[in-house]
ROMAR-283436 format. One record per residue (C-alpha): x, y, z; residue in three letters. Coordinates in steps of 0.05 Angstrom, whole numbers, plus 5000, padded with zeros to 4 digits. Example, Ala and Ser with C-alpha at 12.3 -4.5 7.8 and 13.67 -1.06 7.14 Angstrom:
524649105156ALA 527349795143SER 
END
This chain:
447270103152UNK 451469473155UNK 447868843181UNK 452968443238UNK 450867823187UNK 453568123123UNK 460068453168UNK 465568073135UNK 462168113067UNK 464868863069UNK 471968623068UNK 475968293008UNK 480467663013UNK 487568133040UNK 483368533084UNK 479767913124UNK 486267563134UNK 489468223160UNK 483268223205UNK 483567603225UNK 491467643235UNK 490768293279UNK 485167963322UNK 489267383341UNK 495067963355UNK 491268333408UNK 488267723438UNK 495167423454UNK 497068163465UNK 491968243521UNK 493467463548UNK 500367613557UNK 499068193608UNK 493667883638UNK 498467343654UNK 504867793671UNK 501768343710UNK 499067913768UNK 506267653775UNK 510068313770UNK 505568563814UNK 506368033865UNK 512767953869UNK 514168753866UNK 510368793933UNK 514468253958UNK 520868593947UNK 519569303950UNK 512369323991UNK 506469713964UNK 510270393989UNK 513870403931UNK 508070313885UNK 507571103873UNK 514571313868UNK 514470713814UNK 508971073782UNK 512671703775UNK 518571363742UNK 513271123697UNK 512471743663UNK 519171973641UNK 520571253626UNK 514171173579UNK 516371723542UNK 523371533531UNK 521170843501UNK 516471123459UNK 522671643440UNK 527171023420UNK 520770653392UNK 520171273341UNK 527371473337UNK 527470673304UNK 521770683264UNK 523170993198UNK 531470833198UNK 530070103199UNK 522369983182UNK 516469793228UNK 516869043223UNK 524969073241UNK 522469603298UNK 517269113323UNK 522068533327UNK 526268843365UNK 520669143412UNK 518468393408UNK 525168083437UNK 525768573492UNK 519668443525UNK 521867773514UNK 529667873536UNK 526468323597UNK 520467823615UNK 524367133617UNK 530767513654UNK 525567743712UNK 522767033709UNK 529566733714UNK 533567153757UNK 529167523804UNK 530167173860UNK 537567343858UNK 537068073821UNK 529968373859UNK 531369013823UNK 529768623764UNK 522768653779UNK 523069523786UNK 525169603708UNK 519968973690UNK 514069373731UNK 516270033686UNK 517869613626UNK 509969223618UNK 506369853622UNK 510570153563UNK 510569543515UNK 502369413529UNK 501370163501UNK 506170113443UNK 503769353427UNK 496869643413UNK 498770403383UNK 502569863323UNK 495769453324UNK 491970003317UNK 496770453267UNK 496069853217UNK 487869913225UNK 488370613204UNK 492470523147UNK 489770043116UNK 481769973126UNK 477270613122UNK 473270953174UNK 467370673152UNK 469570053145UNK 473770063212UNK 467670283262UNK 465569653258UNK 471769293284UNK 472269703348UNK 467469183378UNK 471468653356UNK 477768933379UNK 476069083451UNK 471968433460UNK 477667973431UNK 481768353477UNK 478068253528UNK 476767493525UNK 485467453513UNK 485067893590UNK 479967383603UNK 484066763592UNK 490767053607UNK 486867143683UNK 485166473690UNK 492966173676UNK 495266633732UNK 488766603770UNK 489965713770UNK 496565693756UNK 501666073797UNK 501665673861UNK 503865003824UNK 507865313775UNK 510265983812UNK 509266683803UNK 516666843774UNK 514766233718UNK 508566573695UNK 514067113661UNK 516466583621UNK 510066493580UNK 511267173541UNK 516866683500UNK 511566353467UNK 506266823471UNK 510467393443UNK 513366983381UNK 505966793367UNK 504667483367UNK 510267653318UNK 508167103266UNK 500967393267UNK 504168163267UNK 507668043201UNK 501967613169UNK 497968213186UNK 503568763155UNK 503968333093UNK 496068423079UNK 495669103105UNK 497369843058UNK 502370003118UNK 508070413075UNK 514970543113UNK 512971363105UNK 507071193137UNK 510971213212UNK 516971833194UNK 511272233224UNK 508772073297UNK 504972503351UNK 510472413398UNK 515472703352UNK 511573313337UNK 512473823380UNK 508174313349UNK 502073793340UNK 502473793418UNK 502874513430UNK 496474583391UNK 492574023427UNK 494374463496UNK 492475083464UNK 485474743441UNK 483774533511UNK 486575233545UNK 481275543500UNK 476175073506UNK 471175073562UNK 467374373540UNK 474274133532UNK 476774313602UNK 469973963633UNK 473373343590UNK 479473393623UNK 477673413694UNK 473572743683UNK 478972313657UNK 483472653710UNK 478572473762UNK 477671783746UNK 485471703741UNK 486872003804UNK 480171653837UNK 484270963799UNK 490771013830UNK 487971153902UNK 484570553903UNK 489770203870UNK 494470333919UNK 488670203974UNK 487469553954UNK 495269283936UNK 496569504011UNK 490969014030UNK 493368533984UNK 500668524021UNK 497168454078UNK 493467904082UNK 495767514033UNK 503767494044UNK 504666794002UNK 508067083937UNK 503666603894UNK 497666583930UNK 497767363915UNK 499267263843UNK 492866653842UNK 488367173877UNK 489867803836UNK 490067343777UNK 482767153782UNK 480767853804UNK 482868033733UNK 480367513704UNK 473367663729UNK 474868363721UNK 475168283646UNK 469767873641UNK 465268373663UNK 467868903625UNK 467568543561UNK 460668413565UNK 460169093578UNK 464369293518UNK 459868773476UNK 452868933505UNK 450969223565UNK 454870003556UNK 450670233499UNK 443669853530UNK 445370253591UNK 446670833571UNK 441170883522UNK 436570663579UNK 438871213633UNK 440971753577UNK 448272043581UNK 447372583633UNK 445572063682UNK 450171513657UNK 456272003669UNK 452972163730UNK 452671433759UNK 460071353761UNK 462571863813UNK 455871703843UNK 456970843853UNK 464171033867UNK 463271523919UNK 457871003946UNK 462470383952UNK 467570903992UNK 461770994048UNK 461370264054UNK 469070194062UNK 468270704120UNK 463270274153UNK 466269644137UNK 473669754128UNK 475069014100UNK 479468684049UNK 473668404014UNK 469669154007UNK 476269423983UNK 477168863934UNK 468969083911UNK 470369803898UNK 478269593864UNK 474069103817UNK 469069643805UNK 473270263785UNK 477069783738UNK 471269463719UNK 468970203692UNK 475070453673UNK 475669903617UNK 468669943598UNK 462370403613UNK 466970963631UNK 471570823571UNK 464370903523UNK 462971583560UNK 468271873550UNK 469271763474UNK 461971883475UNK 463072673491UNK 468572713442UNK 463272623375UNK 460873403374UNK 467373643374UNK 470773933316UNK 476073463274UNK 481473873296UNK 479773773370UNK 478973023364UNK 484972893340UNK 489673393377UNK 487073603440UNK 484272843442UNK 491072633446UNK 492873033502UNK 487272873540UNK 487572123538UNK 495172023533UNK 498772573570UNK 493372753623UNK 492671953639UNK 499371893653UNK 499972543695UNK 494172423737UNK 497571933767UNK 504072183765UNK 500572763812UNK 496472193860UNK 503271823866UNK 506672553888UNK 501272593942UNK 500971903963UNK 509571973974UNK 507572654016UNK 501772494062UNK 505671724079UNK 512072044097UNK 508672744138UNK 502372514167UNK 501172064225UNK 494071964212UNK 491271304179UNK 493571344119UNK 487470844089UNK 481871284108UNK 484872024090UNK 484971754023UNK 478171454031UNK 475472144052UNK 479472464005UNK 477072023945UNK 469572223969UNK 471272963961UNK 473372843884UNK 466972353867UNK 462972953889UNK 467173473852UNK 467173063785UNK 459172963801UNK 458573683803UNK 462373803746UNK 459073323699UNK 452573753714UNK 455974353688UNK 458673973638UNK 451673853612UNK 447774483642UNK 453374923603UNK 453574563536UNK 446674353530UNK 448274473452UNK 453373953448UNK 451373373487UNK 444473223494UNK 441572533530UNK 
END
């Protein structure tokens, strides 16, 4: 074993510049959003109101998958540091039009909200392709740590500009801070390439391009019972996710109707957010779970969910729906995030690559592509309150995924163990 003291002892001269280069990448990386989504999100609700949040979400899928079509389409004609400059000055071109012109083009701020969630998940597949090609597993296991806490502290900062920030500078400005941030980010990027073993073959062959790599993945799951018990737990927690989400940005439009107040609030809600999930991410994940065991860890997380739901029954507030927002997210990007990769290390090589893929890319993505579909048909049919069906109904699917992380475990007692 590897002592944290001797760490970068492991790595020559290229490779700890390349490190150091890709750190500084997904810091800025992680700033940037931390800084933009606030905004977007602000000023979406302002223009569009939080009913539009899930048919937005929809969109998101198709869209997602077209840019990552164009992203690979690009990649080996013209070479991944051509690709990522272009990719570079359209978030750019996109981020400082919205910031500029928003006021008198609102639908700007519809292809921005797509557009961040696209360019976040293709900023870190390049970080992350160049870690693969160019430092070993062994090696590479210990930079995961790194990588999510940098990250985090970049979410961290990125919080506190929007957090302290908007109201004197205003929300639509904050979208002008990707200029900077984003040409940072390039300089780093192509330090980074230059030290790394990144060939152009290296990208002619992506996931998304294969159709045949996907098929299998499905077929692995189909057949797969321990798989299936996977599936439903990511599903639940994305479905559980974009409930509350759109719980709490209905809130939000409520009672805070000041464009940049909204963007200050949900600025240092992220900000704190992060905070606690990056201690998480450094520390207090693995002391947990090695203090409670993984049966009940994966336990605990339907089970504190479904409890802060009771206590937004009995005190149907901004502040308790705030609590459980910040905790689901809070989870998400941490404990819940260890878990799941967690159940993933019995499985075959085959099955944690393919059906791995599927599971944390495609299912994501359609979880709340399906919540968004039911969130559209219970707001335009029903004329119940609309906040507490999906209250009830997110009780009903903490105690489902409780039930089926004891199966989980009472089924493949051979697999996963505490």
């Amino acid at each position: 074993m590897i002592k944290i003291k001797n760490f970068f002892s492991i790595f020559n001269k290229s490779q700890k510049i390349f490190i150091a280069s890709l750190l500084f990448c997904v810091f800025f990386i992680s700033c940037d959003y931390a800084i933009i989504r606030p905004a977007s999100t602000s000023i979406f609700i302002s223009n569009f109101t939080s009913k539009l949040f899930p048919y937005c979400w929809i969109l998101g899928v198709p869209f997602n998958l077209l840019v990552v079509y164009l992203y690979n389409r690009f990649l080996p004609k013209i070479g991944c540091l051509k690709t990522f400059l272009i990719f570079v000055l359209s978030i750019i071109v996109i981020n400082a039009s919205t910031g500029i012109f928003v006021t008198r083009f609102p639908m700007l701020i519809f292809l921005q909200f797509l557009f961040k969630d696209a360019y976040i998940l293709l900023a870190f597949k390049q970080a992350w392709s160049m870690i693969h090609s160019t430092i070993n597993t062994q090696k590479a296991k210990f930079l995961y740590g790194f990588m999510f806490g940098v990250g985090g502290l970049g979410s961290v900062f990125g919080g506190l500009v929007s957090g302290y920030f908007a109201v004197d500078i205003k929300s639509s400005n904050l979208f002008l801070f990707s200029i900077p941030l984003y040409l940072i980010i390039f300089v780093f990027y192509k330090i980074a390439l230059k030290n790394s073993n990144v060939n152009e073959s290296d990208f002619k062959k992506e996931m998304f391009d294969d159709s045949s790599y996907s098929k299998e993945g499905f077929s692995l799951i189909r057949r797969s019972p321990y798989l299936k018990f996977i599936l439903f737990i990511v599903v639940f927690m994305q479905i559980s996710t974009a409930f509350l989400d759109y719980q709490f940005n209905v809130f939000l439009e409520k009672t805070i109707t000041n464009i940049d107040l909204r963007t200050a609030y949900t600025g240092k809600l992220t900000s704190i957010i992060n905070s606690i999930s990056t201690a998480f991410q450094f520390f207090g994940g693995f002391l947990l779970i090695n203090y409670l065991g993984l049966r009940r860890s994966h336990m605990i997380v339907p089970l504190v969910l479904a409890f802060n739901s009771i206590l937004f029954l009995v005190f149907p507030s901004f502040a308790m729906i705030t609590m459980a927002f910040a905790t689901i997210k809070t989870m998400d990007y941490s404990f819940f995030g260890i878990l799941r990769e967690m159940l993933y290390i019995p499985l075959k090589t085959d099955e944690k690559y393919r059906a791995k893929a599927i599971i944390d890319v495609f299912a994501y993505r359609s979880a709340k592509a399906f919540a968004s579909l039911f969130l559209i048909f219970i707001q335009n049919i029903t004329v119940l309150n609309l906040i507490l069906l999906i209250t009830i109904l997110s009780m009903i699917i903490y105690f489902i995924w409780a039930r089926v992380v004891s199966l989980l475990f009472n089924k493949n007692s051979e697999l996963v163990q505490d």
